[in-house]
C-alpha positions in Angstrom: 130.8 40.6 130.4 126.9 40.3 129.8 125.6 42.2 127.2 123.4 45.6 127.9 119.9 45.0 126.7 118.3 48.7 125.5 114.6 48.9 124.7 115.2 48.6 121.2 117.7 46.9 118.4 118.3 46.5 114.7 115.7 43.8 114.4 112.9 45.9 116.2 113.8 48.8 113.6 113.6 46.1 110.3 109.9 44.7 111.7 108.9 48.1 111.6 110.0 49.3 108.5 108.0 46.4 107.1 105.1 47.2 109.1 105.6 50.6 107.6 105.8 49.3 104.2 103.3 51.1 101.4 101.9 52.9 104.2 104.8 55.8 105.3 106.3 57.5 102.0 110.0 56.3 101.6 111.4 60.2 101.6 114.2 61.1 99.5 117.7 62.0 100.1 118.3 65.4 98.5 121.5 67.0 97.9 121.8 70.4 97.7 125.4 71.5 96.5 125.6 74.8 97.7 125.1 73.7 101.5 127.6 71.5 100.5 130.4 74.4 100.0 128.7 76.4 103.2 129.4 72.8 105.2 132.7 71.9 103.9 131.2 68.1 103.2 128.7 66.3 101.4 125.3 66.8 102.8 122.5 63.9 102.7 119.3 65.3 103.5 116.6 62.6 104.8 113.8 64.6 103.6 111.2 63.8 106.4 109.9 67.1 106.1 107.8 65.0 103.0 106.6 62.2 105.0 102.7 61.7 105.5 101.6 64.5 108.3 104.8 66.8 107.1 107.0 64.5 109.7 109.1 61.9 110.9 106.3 61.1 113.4 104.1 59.0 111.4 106.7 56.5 111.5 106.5 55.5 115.4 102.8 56.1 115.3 101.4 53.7 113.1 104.1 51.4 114.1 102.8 51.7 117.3 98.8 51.8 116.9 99.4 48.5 114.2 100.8 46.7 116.7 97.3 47.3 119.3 95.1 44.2 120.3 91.5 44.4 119.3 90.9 45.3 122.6 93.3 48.3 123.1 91.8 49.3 119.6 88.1 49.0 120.7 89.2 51.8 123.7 90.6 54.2 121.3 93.9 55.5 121.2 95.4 58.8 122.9 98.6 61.1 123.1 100.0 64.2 123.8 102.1 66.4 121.6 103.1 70.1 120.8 101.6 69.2 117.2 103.9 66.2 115.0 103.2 63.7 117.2 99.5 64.7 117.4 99.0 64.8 113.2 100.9 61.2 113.6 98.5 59.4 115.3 95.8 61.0 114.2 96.6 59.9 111.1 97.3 56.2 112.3 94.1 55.9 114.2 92.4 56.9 111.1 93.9 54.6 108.5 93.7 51.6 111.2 89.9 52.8 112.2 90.7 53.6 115.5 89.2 56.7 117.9 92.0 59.3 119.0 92.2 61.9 121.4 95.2 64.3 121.7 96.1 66.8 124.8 97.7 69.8 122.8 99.0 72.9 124.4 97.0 76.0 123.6 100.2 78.1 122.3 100.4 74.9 119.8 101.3 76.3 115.9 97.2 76.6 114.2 98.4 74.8 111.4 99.2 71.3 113.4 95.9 72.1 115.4 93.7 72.5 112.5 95.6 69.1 110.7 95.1 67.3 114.2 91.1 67.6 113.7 91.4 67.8 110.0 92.1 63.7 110.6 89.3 63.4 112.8 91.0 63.3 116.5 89.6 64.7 119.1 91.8 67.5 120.3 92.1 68.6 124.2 94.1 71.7 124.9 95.9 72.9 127.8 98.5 75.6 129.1 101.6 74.1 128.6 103.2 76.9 131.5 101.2 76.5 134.1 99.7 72.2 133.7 101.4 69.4 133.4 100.7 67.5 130.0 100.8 63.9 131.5 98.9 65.2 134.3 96.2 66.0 131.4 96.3 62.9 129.8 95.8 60.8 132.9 92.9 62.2 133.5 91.5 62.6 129.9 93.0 58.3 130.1 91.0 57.6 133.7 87.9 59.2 131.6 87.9 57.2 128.4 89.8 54.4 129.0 92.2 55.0 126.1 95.6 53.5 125.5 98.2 55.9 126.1 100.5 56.3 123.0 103.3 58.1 124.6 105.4 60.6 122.0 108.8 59.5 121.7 109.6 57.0 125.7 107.9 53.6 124.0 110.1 51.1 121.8 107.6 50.6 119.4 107.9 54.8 118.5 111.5 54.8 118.6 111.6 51.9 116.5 109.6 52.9 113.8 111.1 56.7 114.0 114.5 54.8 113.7 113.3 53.7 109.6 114.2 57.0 108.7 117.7 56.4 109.1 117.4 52.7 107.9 116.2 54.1 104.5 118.9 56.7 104.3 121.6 54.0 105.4 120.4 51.5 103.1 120.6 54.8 100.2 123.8 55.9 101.6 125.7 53.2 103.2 129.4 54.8 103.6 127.6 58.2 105.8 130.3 59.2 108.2 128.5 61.6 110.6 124.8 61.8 111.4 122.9 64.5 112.8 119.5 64.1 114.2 117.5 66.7 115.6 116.4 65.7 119.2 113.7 66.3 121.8 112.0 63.6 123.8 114.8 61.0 121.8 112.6 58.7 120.1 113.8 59.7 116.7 117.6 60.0 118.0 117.4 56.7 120.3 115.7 54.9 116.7 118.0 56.6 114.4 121.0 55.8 116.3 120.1 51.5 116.8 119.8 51.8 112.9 122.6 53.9 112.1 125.2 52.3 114.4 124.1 48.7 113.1 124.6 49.5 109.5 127.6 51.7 109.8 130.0 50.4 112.7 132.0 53.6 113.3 129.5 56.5 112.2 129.8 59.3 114.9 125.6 60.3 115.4 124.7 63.2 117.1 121.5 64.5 118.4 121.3 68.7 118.0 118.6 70.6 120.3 119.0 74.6 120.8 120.4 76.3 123.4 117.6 77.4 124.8 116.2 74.0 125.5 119.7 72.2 126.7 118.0 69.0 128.4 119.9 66.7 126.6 123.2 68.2 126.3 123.3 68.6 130.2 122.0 65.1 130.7 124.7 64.3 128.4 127.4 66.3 130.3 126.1 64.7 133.8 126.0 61.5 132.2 122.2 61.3 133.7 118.7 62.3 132.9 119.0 66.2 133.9 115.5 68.6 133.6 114.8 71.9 133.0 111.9 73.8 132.8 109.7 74.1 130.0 112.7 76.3 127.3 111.4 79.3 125.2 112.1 78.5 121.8 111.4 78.6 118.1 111.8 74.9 118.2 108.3 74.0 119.2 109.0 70.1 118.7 112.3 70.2 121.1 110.1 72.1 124.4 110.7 68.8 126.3 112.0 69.4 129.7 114.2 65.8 130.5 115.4 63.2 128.1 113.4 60.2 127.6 113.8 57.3 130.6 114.1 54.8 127.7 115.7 56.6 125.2 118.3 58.3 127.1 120.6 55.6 127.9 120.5 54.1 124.9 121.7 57.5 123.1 124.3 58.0 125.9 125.6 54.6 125.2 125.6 54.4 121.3 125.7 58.2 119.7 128.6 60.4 119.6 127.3 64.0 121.5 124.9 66.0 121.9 125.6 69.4 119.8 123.9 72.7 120.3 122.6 75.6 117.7 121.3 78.9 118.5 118.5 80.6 117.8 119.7 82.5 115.0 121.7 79.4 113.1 118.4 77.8 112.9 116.4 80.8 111.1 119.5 80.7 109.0 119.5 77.2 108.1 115.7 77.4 107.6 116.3 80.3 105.6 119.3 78.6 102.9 117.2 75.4 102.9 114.2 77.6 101.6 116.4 79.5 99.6 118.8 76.9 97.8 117.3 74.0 98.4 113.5 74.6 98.2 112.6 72.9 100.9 111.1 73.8 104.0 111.7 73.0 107.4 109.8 73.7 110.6 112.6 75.5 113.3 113.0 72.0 115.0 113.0 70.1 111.7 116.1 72.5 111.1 118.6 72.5 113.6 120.3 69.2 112.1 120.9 71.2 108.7 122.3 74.3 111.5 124.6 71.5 113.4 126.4 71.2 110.3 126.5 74.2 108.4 127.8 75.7 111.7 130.4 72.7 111.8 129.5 71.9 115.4 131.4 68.9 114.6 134.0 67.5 113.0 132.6 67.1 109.6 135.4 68.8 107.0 135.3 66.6 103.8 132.7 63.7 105.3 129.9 62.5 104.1 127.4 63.7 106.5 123.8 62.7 106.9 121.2 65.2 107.9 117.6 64.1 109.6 114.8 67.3 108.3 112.7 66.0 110.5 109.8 68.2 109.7 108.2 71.0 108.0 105.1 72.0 109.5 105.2 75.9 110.6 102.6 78.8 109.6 103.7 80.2 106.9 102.7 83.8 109.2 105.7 82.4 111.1 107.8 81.3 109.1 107.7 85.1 107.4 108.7 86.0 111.0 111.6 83.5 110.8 113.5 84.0 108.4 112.9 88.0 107.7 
């Protein structure tokens, strides 16, 4: 039988961990013993929450922009993101000397806005309700000539997002279960190549909310299912349709696709705060809520858990977790 070929494999994830190498911060794996007893297993948290731009997405970014001819860099780069993938390459485009613009929606948190220009990008916003956001970039892209860096459906984001679970693999070699918050799937489809490679037999699952189920119908269907733009406190998970690259590669390789609610993810946001002293954006939560909530089978394993980010207004985070 031939072999499947997916965008991305182990080897694509290693050359970008070196790529990334003294330029991403190598986050640590905290351990926080009373979400241990609240889980009923040992917790490894992959503390992307203190990567550069407060998450994951700096990984895939500059992986991405370092790997632009002279040419493509000469145009200047642009994206479009809710806010992480925004600070991302902006930050990228700065440390490799390259222009960026980014199409942002206007409800976007003011904190990600404010660090999107703070690193010098050129920020373009839009209703995310009523336009399109690839309809925006096109034309922004027709106008400037800009290489489109797409947020999570491009190999070389999902392989430099999947480092994060290299690291924590390499750290924690015998993980059993891995959680991994999802939205477009570039961190899941990355983390899963890495985890699965290292760790024959881990179960990983990607965890969205309820309110945005794209993946976990896609999942049940066994295709790409969308859904229109969800209301929820997880601003980084308002995709409406898994990623055409990234979804079959999940489908084939992860375990499920597990859901948390609204109110497990203030909670989760809330004990990590609380116990742990860390902070977590909603999305950047809901893998610490998958397993506290034992949406799994995870009773006495050693269970990774992705943070995958921590910026939120602290304004709203008061909301939160009141």
């Amino acid at each position: 039988m031939a072999q499947v070929q997916y965008a991305i494999g182990i080897d694509d994830v290693r050359a970008a961990a070196q790529r990334l190498a003294g330029v991403a911060h190598h986050t640590p794996v905290a351990r926080v013993h009373a979400l241990d007893e609240r889980a009923g297993a040992q917790l490894f948290l992959k503390c992307e929450n203190l990567q550069r731009v407060g998450a994951f997405k700096f990984r895939g970014a500059y992986n991405a922009l370092a790997q632009l001819s002279d040419e493509e860099r000469a145009r200047g780069v642009l994206a479009f993101s809710s806010g992480n993938h925004a600070q991302g390459v902006a930050l990228a485009a700065r440390l490799l000397g390259i222009a960026a613009t980014i199409v942002m929606p206007t409800d976007a948190p003011a904190s990600k806005l404010a660090a999107t220009r703070g690193y010098g990008a050129k920020v373009v916003l839009y209703d995310r309700y009523e336009v399109n956001r690839e309809d925006v970039a096109r034309k922004v892209q027709g106008e400037t000539g800009a290489t489109l860096i797409p947020p999570y459906d491009d190999p070389r984001i999902m392989a430099g997002q999947g480092t994060a679970a290299l690291e924590l693999l390499e750290e924690v070699p015998d993980l059993d279960v891995l959680f991994v918050p999802v939205g477009g799937g570039g961190l899941l489809s990355g983390c899963t190549v890495a985890a699965t490679a290292l760790r024959p037999g881990i179960r990983v699952y990607g965890v969205e909310t309820e309110a945005g189920n794209d993946w976990w119908q896609s999942w049940q269907r066994n295709e790409r299912v969308e859904i229109g733009v969800p209301k929820t406190i997880a601003d980084g998970m308002q995709t409406t349709s898994p990623g055409r690259l990234t979804f079959p590669l999940v489908r084939a390789l992860a375990a499920g696709i597990v859901l948390v609610s609204e109110d497990e993810v203030r909670q989760a946001m809330r004990l990590l705060l609380e116990r742990g002293k860390l902070l977590a954006e909603p999305s950047g939560a809901t893998s610490l809520a998958a397993a506290l909530f034992r949406k799994a089978e995870i009773a006495g394993k050693k269970v990774g858990i992705v943070i995958s980010g921590g910026n939120v207004d602290m304004e709203r985070l008061a909301t939160l977790i009141a």
